[in-house]
C-alpha positions in Angstrom: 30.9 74.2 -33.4 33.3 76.1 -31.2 35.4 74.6 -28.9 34.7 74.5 -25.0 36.9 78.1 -23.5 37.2 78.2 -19.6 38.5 80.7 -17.5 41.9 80.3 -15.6 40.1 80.5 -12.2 38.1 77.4 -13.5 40.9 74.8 -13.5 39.4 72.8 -10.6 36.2 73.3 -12.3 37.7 71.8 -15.4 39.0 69.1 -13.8 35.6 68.1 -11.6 34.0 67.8 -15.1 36.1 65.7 -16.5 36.2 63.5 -13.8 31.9 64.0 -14.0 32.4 62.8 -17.8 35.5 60.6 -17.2 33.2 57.3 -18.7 31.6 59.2 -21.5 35.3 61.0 -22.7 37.0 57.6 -22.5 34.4 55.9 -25.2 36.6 57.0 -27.6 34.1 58.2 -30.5 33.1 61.2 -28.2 36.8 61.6 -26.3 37.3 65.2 -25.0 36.5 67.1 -28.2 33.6 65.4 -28.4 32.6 66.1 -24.6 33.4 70.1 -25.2 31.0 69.9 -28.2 28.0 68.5 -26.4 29.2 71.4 -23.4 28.4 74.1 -26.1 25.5 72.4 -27.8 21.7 73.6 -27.2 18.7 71.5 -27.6 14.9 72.2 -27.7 12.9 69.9 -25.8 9.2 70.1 -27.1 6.8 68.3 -24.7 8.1 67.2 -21.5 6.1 64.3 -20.2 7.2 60.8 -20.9 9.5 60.6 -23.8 10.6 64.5 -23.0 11.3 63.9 -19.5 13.3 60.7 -20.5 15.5 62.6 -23.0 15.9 65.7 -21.1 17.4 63.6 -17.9 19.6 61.6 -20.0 21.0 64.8 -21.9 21.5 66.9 -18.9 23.8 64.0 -17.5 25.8 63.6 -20.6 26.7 67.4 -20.2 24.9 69.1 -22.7 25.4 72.9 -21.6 22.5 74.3 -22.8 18.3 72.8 -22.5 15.4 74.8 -24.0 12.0 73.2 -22.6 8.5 73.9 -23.7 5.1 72.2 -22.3 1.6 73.3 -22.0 0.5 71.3 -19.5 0.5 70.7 -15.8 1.6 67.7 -13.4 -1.5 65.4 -12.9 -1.2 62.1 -10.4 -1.6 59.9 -13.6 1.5 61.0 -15.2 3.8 59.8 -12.8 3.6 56.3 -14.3 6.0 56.9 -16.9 7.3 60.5 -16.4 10.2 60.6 -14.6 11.1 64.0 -13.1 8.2 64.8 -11.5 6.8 63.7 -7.9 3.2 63.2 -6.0 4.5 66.7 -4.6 4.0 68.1 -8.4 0.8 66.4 -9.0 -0.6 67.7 -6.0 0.3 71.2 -6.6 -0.5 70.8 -10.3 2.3 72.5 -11.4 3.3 73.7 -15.4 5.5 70.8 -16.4 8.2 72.8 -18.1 9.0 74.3 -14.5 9.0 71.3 -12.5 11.2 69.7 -14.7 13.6 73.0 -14.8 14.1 72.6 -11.4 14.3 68.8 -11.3 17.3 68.9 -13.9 19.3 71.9 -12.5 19.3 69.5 -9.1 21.0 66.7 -11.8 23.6 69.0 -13.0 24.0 72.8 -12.4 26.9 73.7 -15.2 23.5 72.9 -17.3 21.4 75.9 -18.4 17.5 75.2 -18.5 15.4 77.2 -19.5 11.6 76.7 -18.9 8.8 78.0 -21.6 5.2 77.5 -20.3 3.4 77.6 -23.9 2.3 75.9 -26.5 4.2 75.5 -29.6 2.6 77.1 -32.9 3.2 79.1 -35.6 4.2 82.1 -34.0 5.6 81.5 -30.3 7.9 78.8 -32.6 9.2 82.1 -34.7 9.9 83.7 -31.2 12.6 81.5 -30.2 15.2 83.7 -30.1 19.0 81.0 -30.2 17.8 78.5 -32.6 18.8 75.3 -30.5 21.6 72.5 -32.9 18.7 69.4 -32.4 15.0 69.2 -32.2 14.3 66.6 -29.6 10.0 65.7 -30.3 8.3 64.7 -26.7 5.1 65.6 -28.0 2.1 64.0 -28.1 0.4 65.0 -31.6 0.8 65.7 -35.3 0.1 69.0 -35.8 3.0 69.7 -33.4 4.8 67.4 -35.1 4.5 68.7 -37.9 5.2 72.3 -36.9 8.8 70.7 -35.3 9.3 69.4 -38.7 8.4 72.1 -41.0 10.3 74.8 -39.1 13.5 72.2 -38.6 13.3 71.7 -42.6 13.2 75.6 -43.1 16.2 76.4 -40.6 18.1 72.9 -41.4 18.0 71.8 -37.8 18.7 68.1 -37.3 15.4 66.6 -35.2 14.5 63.0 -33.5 11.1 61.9 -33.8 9.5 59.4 -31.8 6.1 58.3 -30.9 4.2 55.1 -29.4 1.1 54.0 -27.4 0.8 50.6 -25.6 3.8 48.7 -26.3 4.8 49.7 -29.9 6.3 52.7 -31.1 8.5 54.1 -33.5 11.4 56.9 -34.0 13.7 58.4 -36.7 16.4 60.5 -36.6 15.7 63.8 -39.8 18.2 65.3 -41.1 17.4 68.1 -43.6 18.4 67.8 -46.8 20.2 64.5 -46.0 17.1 62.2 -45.0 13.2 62.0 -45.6 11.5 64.4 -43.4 8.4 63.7 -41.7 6.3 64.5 -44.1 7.8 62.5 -46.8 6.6 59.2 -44.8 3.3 61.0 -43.6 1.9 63.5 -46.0 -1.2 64.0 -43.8 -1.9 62.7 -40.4 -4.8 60.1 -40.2 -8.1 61.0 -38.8 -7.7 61.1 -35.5 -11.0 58.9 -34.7 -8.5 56.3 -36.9 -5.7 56.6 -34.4 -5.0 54.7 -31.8 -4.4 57.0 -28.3 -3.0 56.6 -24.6 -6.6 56.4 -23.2 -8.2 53.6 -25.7 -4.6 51.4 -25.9 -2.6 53.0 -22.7 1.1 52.8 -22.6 3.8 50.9 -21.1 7.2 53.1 -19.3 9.7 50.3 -21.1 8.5 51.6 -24.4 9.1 54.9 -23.4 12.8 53.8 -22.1 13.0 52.4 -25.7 12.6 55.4 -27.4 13.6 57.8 -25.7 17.0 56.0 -25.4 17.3 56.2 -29.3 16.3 59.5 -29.5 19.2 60.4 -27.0 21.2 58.4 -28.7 21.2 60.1 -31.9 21.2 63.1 -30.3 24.3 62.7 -28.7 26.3 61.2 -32.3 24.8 64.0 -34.2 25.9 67.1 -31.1 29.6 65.3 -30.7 30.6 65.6 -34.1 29.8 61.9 -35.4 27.2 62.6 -37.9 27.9 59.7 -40.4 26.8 57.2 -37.6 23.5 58.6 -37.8 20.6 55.6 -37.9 19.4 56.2 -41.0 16.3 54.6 -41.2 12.8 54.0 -39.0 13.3 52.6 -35.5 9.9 50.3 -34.8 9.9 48.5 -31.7 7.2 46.2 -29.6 8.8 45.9 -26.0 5.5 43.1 -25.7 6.3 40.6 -28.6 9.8 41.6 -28.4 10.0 43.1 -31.9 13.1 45.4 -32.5 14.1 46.8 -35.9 15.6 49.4 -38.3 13.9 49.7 -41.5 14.1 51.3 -44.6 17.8 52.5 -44.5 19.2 55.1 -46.4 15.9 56.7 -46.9 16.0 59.7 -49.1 13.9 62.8 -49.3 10.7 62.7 -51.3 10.7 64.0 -54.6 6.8 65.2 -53.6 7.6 66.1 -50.3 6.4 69.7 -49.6 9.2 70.8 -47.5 12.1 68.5 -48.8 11.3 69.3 -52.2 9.0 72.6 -52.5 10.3 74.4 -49.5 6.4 75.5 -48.8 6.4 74.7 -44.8 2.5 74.3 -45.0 2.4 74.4 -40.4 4.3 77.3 -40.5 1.3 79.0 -42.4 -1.7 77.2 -41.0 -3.6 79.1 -38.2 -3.3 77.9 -34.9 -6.4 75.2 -33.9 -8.1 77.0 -30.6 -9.4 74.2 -29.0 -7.9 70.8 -28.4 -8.6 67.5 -26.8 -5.5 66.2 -24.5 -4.6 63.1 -25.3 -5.4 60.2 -22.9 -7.2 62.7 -20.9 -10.3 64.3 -19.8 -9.5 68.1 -20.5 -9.3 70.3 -23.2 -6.7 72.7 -23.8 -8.3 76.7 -24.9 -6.2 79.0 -26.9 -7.4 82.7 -27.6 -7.7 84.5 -30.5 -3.6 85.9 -31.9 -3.4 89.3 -30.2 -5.7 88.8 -26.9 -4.1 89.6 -23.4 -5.4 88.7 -20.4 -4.2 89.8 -16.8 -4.7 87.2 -14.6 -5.3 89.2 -11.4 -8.1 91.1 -12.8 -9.7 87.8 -13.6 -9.4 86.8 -10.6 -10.9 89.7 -9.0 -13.6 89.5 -11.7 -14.6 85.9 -11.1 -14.0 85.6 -7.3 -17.3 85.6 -6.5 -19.0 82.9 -9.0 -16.2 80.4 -9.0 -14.9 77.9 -6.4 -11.3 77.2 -5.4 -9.7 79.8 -7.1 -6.0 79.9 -6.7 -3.8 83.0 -7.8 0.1 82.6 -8.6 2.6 84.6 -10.9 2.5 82.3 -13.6 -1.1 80.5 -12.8 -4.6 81.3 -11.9 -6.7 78.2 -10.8 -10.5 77.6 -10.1 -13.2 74.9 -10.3 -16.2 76.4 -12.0 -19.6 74.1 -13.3 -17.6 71.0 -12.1 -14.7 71.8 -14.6 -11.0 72.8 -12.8 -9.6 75.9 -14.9 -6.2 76.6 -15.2 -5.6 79.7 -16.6 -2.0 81.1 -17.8 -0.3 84.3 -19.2 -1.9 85.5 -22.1 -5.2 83.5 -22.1 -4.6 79.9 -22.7 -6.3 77.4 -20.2 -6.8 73.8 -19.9 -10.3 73.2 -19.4 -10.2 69.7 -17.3 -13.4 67.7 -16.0 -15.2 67.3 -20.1 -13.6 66.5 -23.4 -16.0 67.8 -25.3 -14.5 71.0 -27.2 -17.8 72.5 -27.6 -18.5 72.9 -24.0 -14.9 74.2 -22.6 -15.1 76.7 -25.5 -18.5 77.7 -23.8 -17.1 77.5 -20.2 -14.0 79.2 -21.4 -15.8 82.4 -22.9 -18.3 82.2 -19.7 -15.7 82.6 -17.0 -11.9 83.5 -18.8 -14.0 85.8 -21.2 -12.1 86.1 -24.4 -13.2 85.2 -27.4 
């Protein structure tokens, strides 16, 4: 990685960082060199609620120059239990999470460049990236993204941190390509997801999240500063309830069966996109149209005015409460369907009011 350049005129700028930094430069494993890598360094958030709103605060404070956010989903009151950049403010106005959080962290440190992307990651808006980011940081809250993360990581040899939990247990792993199993050497296939447990049948605890997340920065921040070889190599599993804390299986290697480690296939990278999906620990579906669609969201509005309730129209946002159900509606056709969890009938409220199917 290039070293950190500065114009002359930034001298006092130069020194105002280090003095920012002063504690993190004088741990001497990250020193100044180590400081002006993390300055350069980009990292791709995906998800920012609780573990993704964790990690992105504690990386924008370290000095990491350069954050890539992407969310699909909007500030609701019972988020703010365990996410941390977002207010009763955001809940209120129901804002796109990857914004809110934009703004949040530019107010914690403004030599940091965030960039907010109001999507959800598949196949194709993953290929659209256009600077592949140095780290993969997963806040996401299901395996198919997962997997996507860890398939396209694999294929561009981009170092990643997994993590995931629900009530007090969870688990995370730092994947290094071609160094360490991926995810899909440990989990081949995800398990049926009536088998797993969720947020809304187990709940979760914020101190988990803290736990987590603080490993997944952790890493983060060896791997961006140029120490590498101190890199847990292993599983992280924790239970902040029964007080259970361990690294296992170090010095796992890649799977001689593994499909991406081994094969190089990337089976996410080829699977079509899944239109409708339950949110976890939630009462709302999200809608995704068919590759290709295009929707303009002031004709909609125009169009559906007069049968719908509520409707609010932004640049980035159309909102209205149709057959008990609130719609919100963004760029291109996706929605969150909220008020049933039952794909079946957002898919038929979706075609009924957004129209395209």
């Amino acid at each position: 990685m290039a070293e950190l350049h500065r114009p002359e005129r930034g001298l006092l700028r130069e020194v105002q960082q280090l003095d920012r930094y002063a504690k993190q430069i004088s741990f001497g494993p990250i020193g100044l060199q180590g400081q002006a890598r993390l300055a350069e360094a980009r990292v791709l958030i995906v998800g920012v609620g609780a573990l993704g709103s964790h990690s992105a605060t504690s990386l924008v404070r370290a000095g990491v120059g350069h954050i890539d956010l992407v969310d699909r989903d909007i500030v609701e009151l019972g988020n703010l239990q365990r996410q941390v950049l977002f207010d009763e403010e955001d809940a209120k106005q129901g804002r796109p999470k990857a914004d809110a959080a934009a703004e949040r962290l530019a107010s914690f440190n403004s030599s940091c460049q965030v960039r907010a992307m109001v999507e959800d990651l598949d196949r194709w808006s993953i290929r659209e990236i256009q600077t592949l980011p140095d780290l993969i940081i997963d806040g996401t809250d299901n395996f198919a993204t997962r997997y996507l993360i860890n398939d396209f990581a694999q294929s561009k040899g981009i170092p990643w941190i997994y993590a995931g939990g629900v009530g007090a247990s969870g688990r995370a792993m730092a994947i290094l390509p071609g160094e360490s199993a991926c995810l899909r050497c440990l989990l081949p296939q995800a398990a049926p997801a009536g088998e797993l447990a969720s947020c809304e049948t187990d709940g979760i605890l914020e101190p988990l999240i803290a736990q987590l997340s603080a490993f997944q920065v952790t890493e983060c921040l060896k791997i961006l500063s140029g120490n590498r070889d101190k890199v847990a190599r292993g599983i992280l599993t924790v239970d902040v309830w029964e007080n259970e804390y361990e690294l296992k299986l170090r010095g796992l290697s890649p799977s001689a069966d593994c499909p991406a480690c081994a094969r190089q296939e990337y089976p996410a990278l080829k699977d079509e996109p899944i239109r409708s999906m339950s949110l976890c620990g939630r009462d709302g579906v999200q809608i995704k149209p068919p590759a290709g669609a295009s929707i303009d969201l002031g004709r909609l509005a125009a169009r559906i005015a007069s049968i719908v309730e509520n409707l609010e129209e932004g640049p980035h946002l159309l909102r209205f409460t149709a057959e008990q159900c609130r719609f919100h509606v963004f760029p291109g056709g996706r929605a969150l369907v909220m008020g049933t969890s039952e794909e079946a009938r957002a898919r038929s409220l979706y075609d009924r009011y957004v129209g395209i199917s």
